[in-house]
C-alpha positions as CSV (number, residue, x, y, z in Angstrom):
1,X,0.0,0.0,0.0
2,X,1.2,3.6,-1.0
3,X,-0.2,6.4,1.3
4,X,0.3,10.2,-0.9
5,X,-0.9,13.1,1.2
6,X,-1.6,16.1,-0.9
7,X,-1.5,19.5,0.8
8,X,-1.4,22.9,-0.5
9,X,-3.2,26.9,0.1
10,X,-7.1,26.6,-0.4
11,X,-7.8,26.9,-3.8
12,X,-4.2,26.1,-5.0
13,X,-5.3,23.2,-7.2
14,X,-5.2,20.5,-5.0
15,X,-8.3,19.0,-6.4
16,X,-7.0,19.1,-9.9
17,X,-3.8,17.2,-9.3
18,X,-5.2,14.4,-7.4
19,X,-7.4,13.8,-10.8
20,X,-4.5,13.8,-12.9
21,X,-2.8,11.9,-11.0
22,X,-5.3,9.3,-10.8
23,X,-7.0,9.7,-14.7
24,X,-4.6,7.2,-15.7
25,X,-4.6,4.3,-13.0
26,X,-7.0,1.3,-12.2
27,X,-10.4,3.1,-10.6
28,X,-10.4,0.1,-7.9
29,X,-6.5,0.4,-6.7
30,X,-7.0,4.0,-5.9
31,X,-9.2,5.8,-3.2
32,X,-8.9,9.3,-2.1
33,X,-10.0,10.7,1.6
34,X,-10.2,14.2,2.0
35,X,-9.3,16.3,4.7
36,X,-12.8,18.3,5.0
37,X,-14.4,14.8,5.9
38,X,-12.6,15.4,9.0
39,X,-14.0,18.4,10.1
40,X,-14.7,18.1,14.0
41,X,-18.3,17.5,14.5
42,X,-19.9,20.1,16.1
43,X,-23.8,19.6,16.2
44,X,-23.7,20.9,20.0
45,X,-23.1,24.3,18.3
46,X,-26.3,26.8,17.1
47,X,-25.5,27.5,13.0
48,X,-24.8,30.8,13.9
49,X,-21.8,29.7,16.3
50,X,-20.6,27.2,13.7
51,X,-20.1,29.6,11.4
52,X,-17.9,31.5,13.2
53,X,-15.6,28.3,14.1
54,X,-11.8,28.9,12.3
55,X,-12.2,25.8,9.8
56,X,-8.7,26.6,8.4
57,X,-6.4,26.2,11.6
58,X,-5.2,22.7,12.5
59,X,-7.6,22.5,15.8
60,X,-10.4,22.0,13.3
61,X,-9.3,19.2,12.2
62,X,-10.0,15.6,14.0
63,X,-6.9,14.6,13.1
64,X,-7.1,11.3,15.5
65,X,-10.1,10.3,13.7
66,X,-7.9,10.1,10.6
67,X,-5.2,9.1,12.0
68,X,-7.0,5.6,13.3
69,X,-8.8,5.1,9.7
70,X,-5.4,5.0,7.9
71,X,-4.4,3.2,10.7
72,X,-7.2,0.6,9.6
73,X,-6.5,0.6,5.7
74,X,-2.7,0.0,6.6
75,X,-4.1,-3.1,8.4
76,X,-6.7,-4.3,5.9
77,X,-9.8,-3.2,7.2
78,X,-12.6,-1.0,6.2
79,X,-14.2,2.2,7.8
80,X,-17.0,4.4,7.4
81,X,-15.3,7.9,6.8
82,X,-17.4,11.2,7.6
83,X,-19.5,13.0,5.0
84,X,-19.5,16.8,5.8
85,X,-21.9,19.6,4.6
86,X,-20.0,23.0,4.1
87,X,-24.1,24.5,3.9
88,X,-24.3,23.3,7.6
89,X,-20.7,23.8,8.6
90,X,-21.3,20.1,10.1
91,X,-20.7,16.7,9.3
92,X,-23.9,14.9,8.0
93,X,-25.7,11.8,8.9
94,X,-23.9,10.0,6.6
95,X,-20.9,8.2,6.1
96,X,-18.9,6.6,3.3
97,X,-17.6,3.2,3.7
98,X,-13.8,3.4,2.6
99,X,-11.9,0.1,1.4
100,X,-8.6,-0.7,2.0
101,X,-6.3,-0.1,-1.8
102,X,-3.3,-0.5,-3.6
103,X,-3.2,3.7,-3.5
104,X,-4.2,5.9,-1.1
105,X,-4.3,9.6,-1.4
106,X,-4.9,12.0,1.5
107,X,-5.8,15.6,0.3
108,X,-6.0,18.7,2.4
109,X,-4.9,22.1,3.4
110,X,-3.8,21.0,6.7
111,X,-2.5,17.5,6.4
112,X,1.1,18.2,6.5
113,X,0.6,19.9,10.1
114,X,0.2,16.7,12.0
115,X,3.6,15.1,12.7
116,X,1.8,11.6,13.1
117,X,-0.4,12.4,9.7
118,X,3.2,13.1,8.4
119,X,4.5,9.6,9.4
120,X,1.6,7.6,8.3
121,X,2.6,9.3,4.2
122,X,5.0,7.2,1.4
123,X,5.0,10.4,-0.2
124,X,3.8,14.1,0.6
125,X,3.0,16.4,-2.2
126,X,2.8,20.3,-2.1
127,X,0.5,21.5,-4.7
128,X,1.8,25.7,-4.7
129,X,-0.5,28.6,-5.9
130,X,0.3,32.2,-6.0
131,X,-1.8,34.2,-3.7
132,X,-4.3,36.0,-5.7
133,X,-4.7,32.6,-8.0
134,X,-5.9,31.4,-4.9
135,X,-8.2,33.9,-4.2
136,X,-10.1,34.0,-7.4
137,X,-10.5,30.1,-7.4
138,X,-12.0,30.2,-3.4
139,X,-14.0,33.1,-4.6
140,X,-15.5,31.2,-7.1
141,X,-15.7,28.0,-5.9
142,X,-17.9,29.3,-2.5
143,X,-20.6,31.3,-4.2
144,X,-20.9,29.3,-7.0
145,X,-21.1,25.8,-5.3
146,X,-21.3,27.0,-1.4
147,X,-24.0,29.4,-1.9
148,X,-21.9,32.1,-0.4
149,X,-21.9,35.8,-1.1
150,X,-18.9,38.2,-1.7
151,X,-18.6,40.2,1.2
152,X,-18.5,36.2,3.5
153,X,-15.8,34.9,1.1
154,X,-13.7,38.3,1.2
155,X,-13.9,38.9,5.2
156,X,-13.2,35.4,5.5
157,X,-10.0,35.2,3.3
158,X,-8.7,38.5,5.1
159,X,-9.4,37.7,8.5
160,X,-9.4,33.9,9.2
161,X,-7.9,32.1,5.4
162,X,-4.6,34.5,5.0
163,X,-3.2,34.5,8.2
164,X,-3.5,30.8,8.3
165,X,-2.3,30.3,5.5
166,X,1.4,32.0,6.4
167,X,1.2,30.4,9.8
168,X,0.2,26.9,9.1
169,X,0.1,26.2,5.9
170,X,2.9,27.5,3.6
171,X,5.5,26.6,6.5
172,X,4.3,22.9,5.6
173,X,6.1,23.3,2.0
174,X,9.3,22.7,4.0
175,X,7.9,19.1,4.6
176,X,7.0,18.0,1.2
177,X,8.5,15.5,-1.1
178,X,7.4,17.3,-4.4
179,X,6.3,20.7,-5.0
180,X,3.8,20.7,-7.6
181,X,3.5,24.9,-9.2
182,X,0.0,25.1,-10.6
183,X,-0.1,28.9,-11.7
184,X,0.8,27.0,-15.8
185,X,-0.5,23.1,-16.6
186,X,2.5,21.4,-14.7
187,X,2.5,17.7,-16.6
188,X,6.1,16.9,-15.3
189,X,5.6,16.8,-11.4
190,X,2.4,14.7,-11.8
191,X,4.1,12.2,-14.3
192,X,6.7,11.9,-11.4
193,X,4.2,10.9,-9.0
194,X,2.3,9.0,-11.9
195,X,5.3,6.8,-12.5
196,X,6.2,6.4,-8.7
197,X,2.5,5.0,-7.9
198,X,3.2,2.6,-11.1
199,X,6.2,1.4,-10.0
200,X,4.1,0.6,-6.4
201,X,1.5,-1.3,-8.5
202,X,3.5,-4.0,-10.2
Protein backbone atom coordinates (compact mmCIF):
# COMPACT_ATOMS: atom_id res chain seq x y z
CA UNK A 1 0.00 0.00 0.00
CA UNK A 2 1.20 3.55 -1.01
CA UNK A 3 -0.25 6.41 1.31
CA UNK A 4 0.27 10.16 -0.90
CA UNK A 5 -0.86 13.07 1.16
CA UNK A 6 -1.56 16.09 -0.92
CA UNK A 7 -1.49 19.48 0.78
CA UNK A 8 -1.45 22.93 -0.48
CA UNK A 9 -3.23 26.86 0.09
CA UNK A 10 -7.10 26.64 -0.37
CA UNK A 11 -7.83 26.90 -3.84
CA UNK A 12 -4.23 26.09 -5.01
CA UNK A 13 -5.34 23.22 -7.24
CA UNK A 14 -5.16 20.47 -5.03
CA UNK A 15 -8.29 18.98 -6.43
CA UNK A 16 -7.04 19.15 -9.87
CA UNK A 17 -3.79 17.17 -9.26
CA UNK A 18 -5.20 14.44 -7.41
CA UNK A 19 -7.40 13.81 -10.77
CA UNK A 20 -4.47 13.77 -12.94
CA UNK A 21 -2.81 11.90 -10.96
CA UNK A 22 -5.30 9.29 -10.78
CA UNK A 23 -7.00 9.71 -14.72
CA UNK A 24 -4.59 7.25 -15.69
CA UNK A 25 -4.65 4.34 -12.99
CA UNK A 26 -7.00 1.34 -12.17
CA UNK A 27 -10.36 3.07 -10.63
CA UNK A 28 -10.36 0.09 -7.87
CA UNK A 29 -6.54 0.36 -6.72
CA UNK A 30 -7.00 3.96 -5.86
CA UNK A 31 -9.22 5.83 -3.20
CA UNK A 32 -8.87 9.30 -2.07
CA UNK A 33 -9.95 10.75 1.58
CA UNK A 34 -10.16 14.19 2.03
CA UNK A 35 -9.30 16.30 4.67
CA UNK A 36 -12.77 18.29 4.97
CA UNK A 37 -14.38 14.81 5.89
CA UNK A 38 -12.59 15.41 8.96
CA UNK A 39 -14.02 18.39 10.10
CA UNK A 40 -14.71 18.12 14.00
CA UNK A 41 -18.33 17.52 14.54
CA UNK A 42 -19.91 20.14 16.14
CA UNK A 43 -23.79 19.56 16.24
CA UNK A 44 -23.66 20.87 19.96
CA UNK A 45 -23.14 24.32 18.29
CA UNK A 46 -26.35 26.77 17.10
CA UNK A 47 -25.46 27.50 13.00
CA UNK A 48 -24.76 30.80 13.89
CA UNK A 49 -21.78 29.75 16.30
CA UNK A 50 -20.58 27.24 13.72
CA UNK A 51 -20.15 29.62 11.39
CA UNK A 52 -17.87 31.45 13.24
CA UNK A 53 -15.57 28.30 14.07
CA UNK A 54 -11.77 28.89 12.29
CA UNK A 55 -12.16 25.83 9.77
CA UNK A 56 -8.68 26.60 8.44
CA UNK A 57 -6.40 26.21 11.60
CA UNK A 58 -5.21 22.66 12.50
CA UNK A 59 -7.63 22.47 15.75
CA UNK A 60 -10.42 22.01 13.27
CA UNK A 61 -9.34 19.21 12.24
CA UNK A 62 -9.95 15.62 14.05
CA UNK A 63 -6.89 14.60 13.10
CA UNK A 64 -7.08 11.27 15.52
CA UNK A 65 -10.13 10.27 13.74
CA UNK A 66 -7.94 10.13 10.64
CA UNK A 67 -5.21 9.06 12.02
CA UNK A 68 -6.99 5.64 13.27
CA UNK A 69 -8.82 5.06 9.68
CA UNK A 70 -5.44 5.03 7.95
CA UNK A 71 -4.40 3.16 10.72
CA UNK A 72 -7.17 0.63 9.57
CA UNK A 73 -6.50 0.64 5.69
CA UNK A 74 -2.71 0.00 6.57
CA UNK A 75 -4.07 -3.12 8.40
CA UNK A 76 -6.67 -4.29 5.87
CA UNK A 77 -9.84 -3.20 7.19
CA UNK A 78 -12.59 -1.03 6.19
CA UNK A 79 -14.18 2.18 7.80
CA UNK A 80 -17.00 4.45 7.42
CA UNK A 81 -15.26 7.86 6.76
CA UNK A 82 -17.40 11.24 7.59
CA UNK A 83 -19.48 13.03 5.00
CA UNK A 84 -19.49 16.80 5.81
CA UNK A 85 -21.90 19.60 4.55
CA UNK A 86 -19.98 23.04 4.09
CA UNK A 87 -24.07 24.55 3.86
CA UNK A 88 -24.33 23.35 7.59
CA UNK A 89 -20.72 23.83 8.58
CA UNK A 90 -21.27 20.13 10.09
CA UNK A 91 -20.71 16.68 9.32
CA UNK A 92 -23.90 14.94 8.03
CA UNK A 93 -25.67 11.78 8.91
CA UNK A 94 -23.90 10.04 6.61
CA UNK A 95 -20.89 8.24 6.06
CA UNK A 96 -18.95 6.57 3.34
CA UNK A 97 -17.63 3.21 3.73
CA UNK A 98 -13.83 3.38 2.64
CA UNK A 99 -11.93 0.08 1.37
CA UNK A 100 -8.62 -0.69 1.98
CA UNK A 101 -6.33 -0.06 -1.82
CA UNK A 102 -3.33 -0.51 -3.59
CA UNK A 103 -3.16 3.68 -3.45
CA UNK A 104 -4.15 5.93 -1.05
CA UNK A 105 -4.27 9.63 -1.42
CA UNK A 106 -4.90 11.96 1.45
CA UNK A 107 -5.77 15.60 0.31
CA UNK A 108 -6.03 18.72 2.43
CA UNK A 109 -4.92 22.15 3.42
CA UNK A 110 -3.77 21.03 6.71
CA UNK A 111 -2.49 17.52 6.39
CA UNK A 112 1.12 18.19 6.50
CA UNK A 113 0.65 19.94 10.13
CA UNK A 114 0.23 16.66 12.00
CA UNK A 115 3.56 15.06 12.71
CA UNK A 116 1.83 11.62 13.11
CA UNK A 117 -0.37 12.38 9.65
CA UNK A 118 3.18 13.13 8.39
CA UNK A 119 4.46 9.59 9.39
CA UNK A 120 1.59 7.58 8.35
CA UNK A 121 2.64 9.31 4.21
CA UNK A 122 4.97 7.22 1.37
CA UNK A 123 4.97 10.42 -0.23
CA UNK A 124 3.84 14.09 0.59
CA UNK A 125 2.97 16.35 -2.25
CA UNK A 126 2.76 20.31 -2.07
CA UNK A 127 0.50 21.49 -4.68
CA UNK A 128 1.83 25.73 -4.69
CA UNK A 129 -0.54 28.63 -5.95
CA UNK A 130 0.33 32.19 -6.03
CA UNK A 131 -1.84 34.15 -3.73
CA UNK A 132 -4.32 35.96 -5.67
CA UNK A 133 -4.69 32.62 -8.01
CA UNK A 134 -5.88 31.36 -4.92
CA UNK A 135 -8.16 33.89 -4.25
CA UNK A 136 -10.14 34.03 -7.37
CA UNK A 137 -10.48 30.10 -7.40
CA UNK A 138 -11.99 30.25 -3.38
CA UNK A 139 -13.98 33.06 -4.62
CA UNK A 140 -15.54 31.19 -7.07
CA UNK A 141 -15.68 27.99 -5.85
CA UNK A 142 -17.88 29.34 -2.55
CA UNK A 143 -20.55 31.32 -4.21
CA UNK A 144 -20.92 29.32 -6.99
CA UNK A 145 -21.12 25.84 -5.34
CA UNK A 146 -21.32 27.03 -1.45
CA UNK A 147 -24.00 29.37 -1.93
CA UNK A 148 -21.85 32.10 -0.41
CA UNK A 149 -21.92 35.79 -1.05
CA UNK A 150 -18.88 38.23 -1.69
CA UNK A 151 -18.65 40.22 1.23
CA UNK A 152 -18.54 36.16 3.53
CA UNK A 153 -15.83 34.95 1.06
CA UNK A 154 -13.67 38.30 1.18
CA UNK A 155 -13.95 38.88 5.23
CA UNK A 156 -13.15 35.42 5.54
CA UNK A 157 -10.05 35.20 3.33
CA UNK A 158 -8.70 38.54 5.11
CA UNK A 159 -9.38 37.73 8.48
CA UNK A 160 -9.36 33.86 9.21
CA UNK A 161 -7.88 32.14 5.42
CA UNK A 162 -4.60 34.46 4.96
CA UNK A 163 -3.24 34.52 8.18
CA UNK A 164 -3.55 30.82 8.33
CA UNK A 165 -2.29 30.27 5.54
CA UNK A 166 1.36 32.04 6.45
CA UNK A 167 1.22 30.37 9.76
CA UNK A 168 0.23 26.92 9.11
CA UNK A 169 0.10 26.23 5.85
CA UNK A 170 2.93 27.51 3.60
CA UNK A 171 5.49 26.61 6.53
CA UNK A 172 4.28 22.94 5.64
CA UNK A 173 6.12 23.28 2.01
CA UNK A 174 9.29 22.70 3.95
CA UNK A 175 7.91 19.09 4.58
CA UNK A 176 7.04 17.99 1.23
CA UNK A 177 8.53 15.53 -1.08
CA UNK A 178 7.40 17.26 -4.36
CA UNK A 179 6.30 20.66 -4.97
CA UNK A 180 3.76 20.73 -7.62
CA UNK A 181 3.53 24.93 -9.20
CA UNK A 182 0.03 25.08 -10.61
CA UNK A 183 -0.09 28.87 -11.69
CA UNK A 184 0.83 26.97 -15.79
CA UNK A 185 -0.50 23.13 -16.57
CA UNK A 186 2.51 21.36 -14.69
CA UNK A 187 2.51 17.70 -16.61
CA UNK A 188 6.13 16.87 -15.33
CA UNK A 189 5.62 16.82 -11.41
CA UNK A 190 2.42 14.72 -11.76
CA UNK A 191 4.07 12.25 -14.29
CA UNK A 192 6.65 11.88 -11.36
CA UNK A 193 4.24 10.93 -9.01
CA UNK A 194 2.31 8.95 -11.91
CA UNK A 195 5.33 6.82 -12.51
CA UNK A 196 6.18 6.40 -8.66
CA UNK A 197 2.53 5.04 -7.88
CA UNK A 198 3.16 2.57 -11.13
CA UNK A 199 6.21 1.40 -10.02
CA UNK A 200 4.15 0.60 -6.39
CA UNK A 201 1.52 -1.29 -8.49
CA UNK A 202 3.54 -4.04 -10.16
Amino acid sequence: MLIIGIAGGTGSGKTTVVKQIIAELPKDEVCVISQDSYYKDTSDLSYDDRVKINFDHPNSIDFDLMLSHLKELRSGKSFEQPVYSFIEHNRTTETIRTFPKKVIIVEGILILTNAEIREMLDIKVYVHADSDERLIRRLKRDMIDRGRDLNEVLDRYQNTLKPMHQQFIEPTKGFADIIVPTNKHNTVAVNLIRNIINQNLV
